[in-house]
C-alpha positions as CSV (number, residue, x, y, z in Angstrom):
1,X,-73.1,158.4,174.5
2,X,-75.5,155.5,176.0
3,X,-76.5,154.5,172.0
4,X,-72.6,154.5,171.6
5,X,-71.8,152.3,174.5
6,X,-74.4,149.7,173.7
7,X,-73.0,149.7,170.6
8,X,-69.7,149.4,171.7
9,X,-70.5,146.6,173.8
10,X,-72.4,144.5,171.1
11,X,-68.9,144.7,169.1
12,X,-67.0,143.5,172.2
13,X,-69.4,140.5,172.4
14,X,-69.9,139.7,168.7
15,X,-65.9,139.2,169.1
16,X,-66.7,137.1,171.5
17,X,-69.3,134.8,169.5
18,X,-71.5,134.1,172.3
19,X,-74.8,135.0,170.9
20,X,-76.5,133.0,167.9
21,X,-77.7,136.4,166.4
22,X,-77.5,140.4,165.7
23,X,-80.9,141.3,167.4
24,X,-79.6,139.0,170.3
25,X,-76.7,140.7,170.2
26,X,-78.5,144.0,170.5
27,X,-81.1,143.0,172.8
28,X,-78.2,141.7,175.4
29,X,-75.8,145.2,175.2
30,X,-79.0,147.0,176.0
31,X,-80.5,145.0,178.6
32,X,-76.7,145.0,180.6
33,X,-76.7,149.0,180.0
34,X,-80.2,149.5,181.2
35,X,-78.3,148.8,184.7
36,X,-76.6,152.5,184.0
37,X,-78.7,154.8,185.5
38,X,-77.7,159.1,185.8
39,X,-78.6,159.4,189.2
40,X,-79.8,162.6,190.7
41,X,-77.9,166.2,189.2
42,X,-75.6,163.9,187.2
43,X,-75.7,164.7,183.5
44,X,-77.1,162.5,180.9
45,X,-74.0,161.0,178.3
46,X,-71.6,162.1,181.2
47,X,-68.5,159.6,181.6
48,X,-69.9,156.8,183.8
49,X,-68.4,156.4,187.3
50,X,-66.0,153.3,188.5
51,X,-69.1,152.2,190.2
52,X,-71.0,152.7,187.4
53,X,-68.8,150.5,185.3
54,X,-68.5,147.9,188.1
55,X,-72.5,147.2,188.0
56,X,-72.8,146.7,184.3
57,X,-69.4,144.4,184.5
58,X,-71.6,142.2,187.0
59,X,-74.6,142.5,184.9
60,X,-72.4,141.1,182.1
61,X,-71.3,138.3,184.0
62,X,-74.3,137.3,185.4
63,X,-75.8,137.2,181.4
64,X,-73.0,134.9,180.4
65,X,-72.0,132.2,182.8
66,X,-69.0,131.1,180.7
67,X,-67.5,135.0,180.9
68,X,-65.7,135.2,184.0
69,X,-65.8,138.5,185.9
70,X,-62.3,139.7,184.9
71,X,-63.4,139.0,181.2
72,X,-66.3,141.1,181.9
73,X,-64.6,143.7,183.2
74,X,-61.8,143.5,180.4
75,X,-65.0,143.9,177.9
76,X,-66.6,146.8,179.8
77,X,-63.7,149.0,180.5
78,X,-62.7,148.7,177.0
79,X,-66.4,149.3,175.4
80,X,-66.2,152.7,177.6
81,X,-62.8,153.5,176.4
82,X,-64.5,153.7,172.9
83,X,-67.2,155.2,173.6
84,X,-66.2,158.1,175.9
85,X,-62.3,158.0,175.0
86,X,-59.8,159.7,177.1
87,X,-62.6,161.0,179.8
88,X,-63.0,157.7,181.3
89,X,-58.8,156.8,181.0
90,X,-57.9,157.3,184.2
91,X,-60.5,154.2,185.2
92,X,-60.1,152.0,182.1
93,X,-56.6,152.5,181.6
94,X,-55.2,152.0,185.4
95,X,-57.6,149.5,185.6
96,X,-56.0,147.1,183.0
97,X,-53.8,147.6,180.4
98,X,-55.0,144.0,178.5
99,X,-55.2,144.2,174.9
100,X,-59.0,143.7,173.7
101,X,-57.7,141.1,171.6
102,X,-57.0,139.1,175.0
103,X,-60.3,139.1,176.0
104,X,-61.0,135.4,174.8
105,X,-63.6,132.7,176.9
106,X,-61.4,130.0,178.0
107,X,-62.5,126.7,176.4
108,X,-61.5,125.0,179.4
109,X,-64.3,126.5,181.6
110,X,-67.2,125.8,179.3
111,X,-66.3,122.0,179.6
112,X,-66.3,122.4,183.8
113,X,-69.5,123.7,183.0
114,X,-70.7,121.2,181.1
115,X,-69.4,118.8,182.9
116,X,-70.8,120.1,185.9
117,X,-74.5,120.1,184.2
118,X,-73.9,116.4,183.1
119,X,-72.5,115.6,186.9
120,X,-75.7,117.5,189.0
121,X,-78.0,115.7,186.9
122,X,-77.1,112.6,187.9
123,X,-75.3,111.2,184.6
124,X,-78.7,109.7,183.3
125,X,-77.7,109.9,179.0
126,X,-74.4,109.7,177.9
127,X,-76.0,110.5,174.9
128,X,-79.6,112.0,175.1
129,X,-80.6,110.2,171.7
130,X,-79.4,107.0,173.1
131,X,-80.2,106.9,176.4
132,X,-80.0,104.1,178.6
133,X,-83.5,101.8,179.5
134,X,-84.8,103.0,182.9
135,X,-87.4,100.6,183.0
136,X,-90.6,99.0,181.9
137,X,-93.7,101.3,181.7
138,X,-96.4,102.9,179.2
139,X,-94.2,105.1,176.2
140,X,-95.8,108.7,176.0
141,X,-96.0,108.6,172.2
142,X,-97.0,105.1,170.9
143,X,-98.4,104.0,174.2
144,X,-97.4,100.1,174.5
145,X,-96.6,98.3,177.5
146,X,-92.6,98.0,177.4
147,X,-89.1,98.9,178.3
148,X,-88.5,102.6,178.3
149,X,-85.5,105.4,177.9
150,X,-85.0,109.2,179.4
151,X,-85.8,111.8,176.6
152,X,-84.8,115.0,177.2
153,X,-87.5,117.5,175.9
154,X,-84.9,119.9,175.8
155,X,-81.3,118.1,174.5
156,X,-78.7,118.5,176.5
157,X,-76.8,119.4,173.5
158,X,-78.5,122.5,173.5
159,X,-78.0,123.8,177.3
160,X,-75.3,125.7,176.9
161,X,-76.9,128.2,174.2
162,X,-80.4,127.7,175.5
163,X,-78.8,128.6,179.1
164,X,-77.7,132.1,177.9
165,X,-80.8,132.9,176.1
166,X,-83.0,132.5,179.2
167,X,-80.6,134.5,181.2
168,X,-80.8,137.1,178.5
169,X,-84.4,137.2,178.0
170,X,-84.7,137.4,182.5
171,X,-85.8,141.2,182.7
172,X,-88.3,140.2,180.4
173,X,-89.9,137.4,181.1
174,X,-89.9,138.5,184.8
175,X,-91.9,141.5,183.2
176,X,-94.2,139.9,180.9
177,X,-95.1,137.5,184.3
178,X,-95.5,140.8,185.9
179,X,-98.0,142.2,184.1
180,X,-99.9,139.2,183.6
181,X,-100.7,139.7,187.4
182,X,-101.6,143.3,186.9
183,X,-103.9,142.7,184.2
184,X,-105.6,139.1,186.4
185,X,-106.1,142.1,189.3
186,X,-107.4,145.2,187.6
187,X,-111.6,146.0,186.9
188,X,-110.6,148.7,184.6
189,X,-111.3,147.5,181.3
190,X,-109.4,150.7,179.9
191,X,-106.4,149.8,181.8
192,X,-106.8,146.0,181.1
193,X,-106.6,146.9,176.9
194,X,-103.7,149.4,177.8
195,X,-101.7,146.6,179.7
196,X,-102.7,144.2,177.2
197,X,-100.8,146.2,174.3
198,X,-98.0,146.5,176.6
199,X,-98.0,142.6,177.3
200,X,-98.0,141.8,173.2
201,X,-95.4,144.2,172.7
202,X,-93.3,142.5,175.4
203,X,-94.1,139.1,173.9
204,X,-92.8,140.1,170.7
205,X,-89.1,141.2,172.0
206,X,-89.3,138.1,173.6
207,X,-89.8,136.0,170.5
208,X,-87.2,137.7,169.1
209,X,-84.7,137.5,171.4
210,X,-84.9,133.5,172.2
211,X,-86.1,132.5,168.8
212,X,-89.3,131.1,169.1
213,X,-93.3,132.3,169.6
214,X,-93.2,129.1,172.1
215,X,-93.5,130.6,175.6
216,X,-96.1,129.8,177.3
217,X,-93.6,126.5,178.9
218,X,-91.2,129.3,180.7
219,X,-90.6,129.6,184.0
220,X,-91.7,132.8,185.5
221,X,-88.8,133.9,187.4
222,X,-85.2,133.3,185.7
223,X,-83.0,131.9,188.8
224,X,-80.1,128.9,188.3
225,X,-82.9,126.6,190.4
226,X,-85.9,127.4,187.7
227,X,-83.6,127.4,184.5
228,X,-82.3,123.9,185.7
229,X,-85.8,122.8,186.6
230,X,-86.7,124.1,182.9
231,X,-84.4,122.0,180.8
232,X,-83.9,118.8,182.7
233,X,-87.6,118.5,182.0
234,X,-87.8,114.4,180.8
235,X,-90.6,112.2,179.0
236,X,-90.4,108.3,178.9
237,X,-90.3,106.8,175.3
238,X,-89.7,103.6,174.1
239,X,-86.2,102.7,172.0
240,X,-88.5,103.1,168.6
241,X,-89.8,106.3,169.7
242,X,-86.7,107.7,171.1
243,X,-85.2,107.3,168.2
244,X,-87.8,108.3,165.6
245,X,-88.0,111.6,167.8
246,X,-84.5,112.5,167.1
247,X,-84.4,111.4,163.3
248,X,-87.3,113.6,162.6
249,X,-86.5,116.8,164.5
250,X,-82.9,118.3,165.2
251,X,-82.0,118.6,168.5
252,X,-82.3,122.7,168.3
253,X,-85.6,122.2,166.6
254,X,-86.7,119.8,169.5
255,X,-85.3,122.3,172.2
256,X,-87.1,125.3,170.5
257,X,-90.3,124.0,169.1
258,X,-91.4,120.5,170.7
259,X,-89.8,121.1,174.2
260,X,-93.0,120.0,175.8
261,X,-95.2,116.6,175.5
262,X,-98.0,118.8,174.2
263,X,-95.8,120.3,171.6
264,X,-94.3,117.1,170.4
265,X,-98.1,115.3,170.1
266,X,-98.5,118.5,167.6
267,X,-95.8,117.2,165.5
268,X,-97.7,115.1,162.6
269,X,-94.2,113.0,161.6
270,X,-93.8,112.1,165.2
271,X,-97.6,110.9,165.7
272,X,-97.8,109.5,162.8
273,X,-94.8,107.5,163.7
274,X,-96.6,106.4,167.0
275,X,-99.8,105.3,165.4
276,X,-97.8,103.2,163.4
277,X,-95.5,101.7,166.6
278,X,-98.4,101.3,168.8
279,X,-99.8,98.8,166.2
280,X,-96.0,97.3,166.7
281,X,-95.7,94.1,169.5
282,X,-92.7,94.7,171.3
283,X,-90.9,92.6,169.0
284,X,-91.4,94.9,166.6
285,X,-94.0,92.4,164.4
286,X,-97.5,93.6,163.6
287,X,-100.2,93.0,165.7
């Protein structure tokens, strides 16, 4: 009955359209299940408890900020009614008798959201490919001496979806940190290779649950401080190389692939671009 409520759950958010694919989808029922745990003399596919319930309808909410907690619920209690039917009723059914089909994120609360993000961070862009000049300095790309704009290495276009795949890849990147420790402290070469094997296994559900190979730039512990640390991270380009940036990478390819300074210097369009503006005088005449 667990393989049927995860599965049950993945249908109930795939309704929902907050993931951007099926193994997310997966990856996300199963990591908000692993919180149901048979305790002690309690059989295994037995009916989950109210309590029970309860904890996974907070895992759930804590995965999706833009799910409220009676949304959650609503999802749960009818992912259990499918999956164990009439044995869990008397909680699912006296619970709430909302139709599944009302179980809808309201549009409203993902603009407070984002408005939200765009108030605590100060309002620097309006737009983050045409943001504002902050100041004459050094660009990071083509190196001249001259007036300079906020990039985002991570557009704020992409926050929202970037936002719920770091909450859903938590467990594991807290885990993959974890073991890195382990492996730093141990003599045992033995255990060291074991522990290794485990660590590229973990690295490869992570991959595939955010999308990308690119995660050595994640921060270690998944709390609303670090993930906010993690995408407001900025770099200071010139209005050329702002705007080259943008126009040769999408904003989810920039967010996925080139989030850091190192990353972007890998890109050959973008330094090629920056050789070329650095032999540029500011007025944009050849030197």
């Amino acid at each position: 009955m667990h393989d049927a409520f995860v599965a049950c759950i993945c249908e109930q958010l795939k309704r929902l359209d907050v993931c951007s694919s099926a193994e997310e989808y997966e990856c996300t029922s199963e990591a908000v299940v692993s919180s149901l745990s048979a305790p002690v003399g309690h059989q295994v596919g037995a009916p989950p408890s109210e309590g029970d319930l309860d904890n996974v309808t907070q895992e759930l909410s804590e995965y999706f900020e833009d799910i409220s907690l009676d949304d959650a619920k609503r999802l749960i209690y009818a992912a259990a009614y499918e999956a164990w039917g009439d044995s869990v009723a008397h909680i699912t059914v006296a619970k709430d008798n909302k139709s599944e089909d009302d179980i809808q994120i309201d549009d409203k609360k993902d603009n407070e959201i984002n408005s939200d993000d765009d108030d605590n961070n100060g309002g620097d862009d309006d737009d983050d490919n045409d943001g504002g000049y902050i100041g004459d300095g050094e660009c990071e790309l083509c190196e001249r001496e001259i007036k300079l704009t906020r990039h985002h290495l991570i557009p704020k276009t992409t926050w929202p979806r970037m936002k719920k795949r770091l909450w859903n890849s938590a467990p594991l990147i807290q885990s993959l940190h974890s073991l890195s420790s382990l492996i730093a402290d141990t003599e045992s070469v033995q255990k060291q290779q074991e522990m290794q094997e485990q660590q590229r296994i973990l690295q490869e559900k992570l991959t595939k649950l955010l999308g990308t190979s690119n995660l050595d730039s994640l921060p270690t512990n998944i709390t609303h401080d670090t993930v906010r640390s993690h995408l407001s991270q900025v770099c200071h380009l010139c209005r050329q190389c702002h705007s080259a940036v943008h126009r040769i990478h999408t904003e989810w390819e920039l967010a996925m692939d080139f989030n850091t300074m190192e990353r972007l210097y890998e890109s050959e369009e973008v330094m090629k671009f920056g050789r070329w503006a650095n032999k540029q005088r500011r007025s944009g005449k050849s030197i």
